[in-house]
C-alpha positions in Angstrom: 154.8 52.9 132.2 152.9 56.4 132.1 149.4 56.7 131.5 149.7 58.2 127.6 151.8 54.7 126.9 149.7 52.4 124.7 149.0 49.0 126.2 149.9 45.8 123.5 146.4 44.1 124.3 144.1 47.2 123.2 146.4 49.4 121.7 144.8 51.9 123.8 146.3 54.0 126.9 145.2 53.7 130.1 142.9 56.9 130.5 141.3 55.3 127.6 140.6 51.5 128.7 139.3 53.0 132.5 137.1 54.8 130.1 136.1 51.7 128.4 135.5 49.5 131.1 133.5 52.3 133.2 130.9 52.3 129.6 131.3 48.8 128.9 130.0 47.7 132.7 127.5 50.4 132.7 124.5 48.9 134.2 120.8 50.2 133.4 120.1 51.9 136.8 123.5 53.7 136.7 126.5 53.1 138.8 127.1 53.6 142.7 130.0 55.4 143.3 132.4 55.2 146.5 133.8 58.6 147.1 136.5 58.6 149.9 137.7 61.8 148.9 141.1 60.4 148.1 143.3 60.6 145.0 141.9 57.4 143.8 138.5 58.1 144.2 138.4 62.1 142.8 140.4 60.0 139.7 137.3 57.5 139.1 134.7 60.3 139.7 136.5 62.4 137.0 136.2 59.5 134.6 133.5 58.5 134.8 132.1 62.3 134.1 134.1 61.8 131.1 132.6 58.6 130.1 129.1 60.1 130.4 127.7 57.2 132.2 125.2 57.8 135.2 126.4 58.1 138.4 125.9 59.0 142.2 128.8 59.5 144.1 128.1 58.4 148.2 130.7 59.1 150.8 130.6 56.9 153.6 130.3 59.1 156.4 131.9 57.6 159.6 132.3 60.0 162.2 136.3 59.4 162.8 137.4 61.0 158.8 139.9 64.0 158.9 137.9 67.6 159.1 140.5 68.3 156.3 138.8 65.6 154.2 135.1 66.2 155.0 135.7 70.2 154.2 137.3 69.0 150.9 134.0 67.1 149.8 132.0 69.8 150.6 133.8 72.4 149.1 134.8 70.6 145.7 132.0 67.8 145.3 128.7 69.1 146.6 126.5 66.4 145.0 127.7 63.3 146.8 125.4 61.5 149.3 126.5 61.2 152.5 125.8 58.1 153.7 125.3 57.2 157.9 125.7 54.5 159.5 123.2 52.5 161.1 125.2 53.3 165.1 128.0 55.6 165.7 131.4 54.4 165.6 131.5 54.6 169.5 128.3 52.9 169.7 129.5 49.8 168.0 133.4 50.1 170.2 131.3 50.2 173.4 129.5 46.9 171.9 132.6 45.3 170.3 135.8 46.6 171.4 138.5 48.3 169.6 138.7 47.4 165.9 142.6 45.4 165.2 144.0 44.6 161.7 142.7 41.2 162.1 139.3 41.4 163.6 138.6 44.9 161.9 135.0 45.1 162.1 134.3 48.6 161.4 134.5 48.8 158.0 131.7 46.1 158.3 129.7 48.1 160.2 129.9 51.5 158.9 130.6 51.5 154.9 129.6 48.2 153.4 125.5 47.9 154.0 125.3 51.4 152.3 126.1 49.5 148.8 124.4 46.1 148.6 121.9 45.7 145.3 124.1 48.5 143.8 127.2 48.1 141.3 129.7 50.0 142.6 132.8 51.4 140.9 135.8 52.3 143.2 139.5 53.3 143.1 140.9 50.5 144.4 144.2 49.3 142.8 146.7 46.6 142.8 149.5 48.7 143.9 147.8 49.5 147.3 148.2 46.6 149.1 149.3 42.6 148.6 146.1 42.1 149.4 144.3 44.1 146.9 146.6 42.4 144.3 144.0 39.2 144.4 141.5 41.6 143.1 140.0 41.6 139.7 138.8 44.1 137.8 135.2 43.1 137.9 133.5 41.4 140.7 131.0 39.6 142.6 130.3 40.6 146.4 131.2 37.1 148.6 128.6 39.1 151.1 125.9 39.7 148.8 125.5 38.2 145.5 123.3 41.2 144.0 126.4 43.4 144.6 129.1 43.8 141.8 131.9 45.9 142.0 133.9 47.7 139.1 137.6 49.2 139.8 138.7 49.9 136.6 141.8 51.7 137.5 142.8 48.3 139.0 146.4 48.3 136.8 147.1 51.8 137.6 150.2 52.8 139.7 150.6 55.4 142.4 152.6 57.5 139.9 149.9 57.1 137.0 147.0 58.3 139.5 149.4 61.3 141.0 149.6 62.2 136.5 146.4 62.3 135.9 145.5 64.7 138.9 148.6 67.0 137.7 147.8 66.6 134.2 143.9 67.1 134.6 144.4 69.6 136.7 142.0 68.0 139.8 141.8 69.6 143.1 143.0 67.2 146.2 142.8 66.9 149.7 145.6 69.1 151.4 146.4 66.5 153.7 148.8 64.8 150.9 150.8 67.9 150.5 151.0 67.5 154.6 153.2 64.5 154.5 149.8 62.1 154.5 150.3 58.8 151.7 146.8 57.7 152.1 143.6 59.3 153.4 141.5 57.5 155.6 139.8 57.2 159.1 141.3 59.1 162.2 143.6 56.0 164.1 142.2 53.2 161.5 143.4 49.8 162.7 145.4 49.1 159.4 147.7 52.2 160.3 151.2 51.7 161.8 152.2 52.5 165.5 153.9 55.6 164.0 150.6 56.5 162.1 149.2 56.5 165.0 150.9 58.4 166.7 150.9 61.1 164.5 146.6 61.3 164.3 147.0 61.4 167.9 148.8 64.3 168.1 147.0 65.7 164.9 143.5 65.1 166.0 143.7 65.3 170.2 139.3 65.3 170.0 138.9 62.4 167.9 141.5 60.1 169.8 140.1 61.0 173.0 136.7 59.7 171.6 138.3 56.3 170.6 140.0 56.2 174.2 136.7 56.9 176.0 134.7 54.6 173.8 137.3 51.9 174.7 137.3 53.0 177.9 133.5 52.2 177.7 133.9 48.9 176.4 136.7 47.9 179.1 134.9 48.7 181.9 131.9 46.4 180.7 134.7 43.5 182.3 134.7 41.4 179.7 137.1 38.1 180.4 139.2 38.9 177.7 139.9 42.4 179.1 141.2 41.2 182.1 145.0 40.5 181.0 145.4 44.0 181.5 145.5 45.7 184.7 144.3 49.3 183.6 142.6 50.2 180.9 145.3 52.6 180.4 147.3 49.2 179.7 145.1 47.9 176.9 144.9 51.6 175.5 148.8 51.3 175.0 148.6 48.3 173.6 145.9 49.0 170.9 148.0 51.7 170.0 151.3 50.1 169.4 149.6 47.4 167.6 150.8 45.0 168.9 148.4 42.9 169.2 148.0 42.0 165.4 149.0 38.1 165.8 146.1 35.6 165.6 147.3 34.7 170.0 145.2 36.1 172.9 142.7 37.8 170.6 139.6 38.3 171.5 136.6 40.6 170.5 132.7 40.5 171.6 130.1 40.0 168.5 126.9 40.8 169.5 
């Protein structure tokens, strides 16, 4: 189904019920917007220029993005906020250990305060993820009930989003023309072995922070660290992820 296709329920086509719901949610002191950077979120910020509601775009900045991502904000969206966190990324891997899949604690940390009392409107779509599929389009925070979230290209597919950069015309990120699928931070916990693998090699600087941050944390001599003989060992490990069943997990909240 391409964008210019009119749905049965509104007899409207998908540019214009995004459009719709971006005005029809649009509350008095404006919307927060999430900027990544990403094809979904350039998408929403074009909208919702179009929709002539009031907006501030914030960018989460984390310290571990892709220099090809943070040049391609400040080149092509110079009025977004960039938003710190309250401790560096290494800070909080010295304190916590290395973020996993399942006890991934640095999105926690370092994006989601920036938002709370604020109605947000993000790219986040059903096609991303299984997960995301239990999303609706509009939402209460479970963390914080003064915090409402908007998505309202939540029905849109990957093919839909790619039309509406080609057909609008947007600038994006070069890292998708470089083989990249999604955009995100430098050895994220939710990437593949293979992923990996590749930011290793493509960023040497940034994984050498995570391994001496880690290195950091290990050599605090926790009890759960001590199943491995080296750090080098648990290193390995973090980066195969393997460790991503709910057995021998084990991570310090302080």
């Amino acid at each position: 189904m391409g964008l210019q296709q009119l749905t049965l329920e509104t007899g409207l086509n998908k540019v214009e019920v995004a459009l719709l719901r971006i005005k029809e949610f649009e509350p008095p002191e404006g919307y927060r917007l999430a900027f990544s950077g990403g094809k979904d979120s350039i998408v929403i910020y074009d909208l919702a220029v179009k929709s002539g509601v009031s907006f501030e775009p914030h960018y989460a900045r984390t310290g571990i993005d892709p220099p090809e991502l943070v040049y391609f904000i400040r080149e092509n969206y110079p009025d977004t906020i960039y938003d710190k966190p309250e401790k560096s990324i290494w800070e909080w891997v010295e304190k916590k250990g290395l973020p996993r899949r399942q006890a991934r604690w640095c999105c926690e940390k370092l994006k989601e305060p920036h938002g709370w009392g604020s109605r947000l409107i993000t790219g986040i779509r059903w096609a991303e993820s299984a997960r995301r599929k239990r999303r609706m389009m509009f939402e209460y925070c479970n963390k914080n009930k003064t915090t409402t979230y908007l998505h309202p290209i939540i029905d849109w597919s990957n093919q839909e989003v790619w039309e509406y950069i080609r057909t609008v015309g947007l600038p994006y990120c070069s890292l998708y023309d470089n083989g990249h699928k999604r955009l995100g931070c430098v050895l994220c916990p939710m990437e593949t072995a293979a992923q990996s693998l590749r930011d290793i090699q493509e960023y040497p600087k940034l994984a050498e922070a995570w391994y001496r941050a880690g290195e950091r944390y290990y050599n605090r001599d926790f009890e759960c660290v001590r199943r491995w003989a080296t750090y080098d060992d648990m290193w390995e490990w973090w980066i195969s992820r393997k460790g991503e069943s709910n057995e021998n997990q084990c991570v310090m909240f302080e």
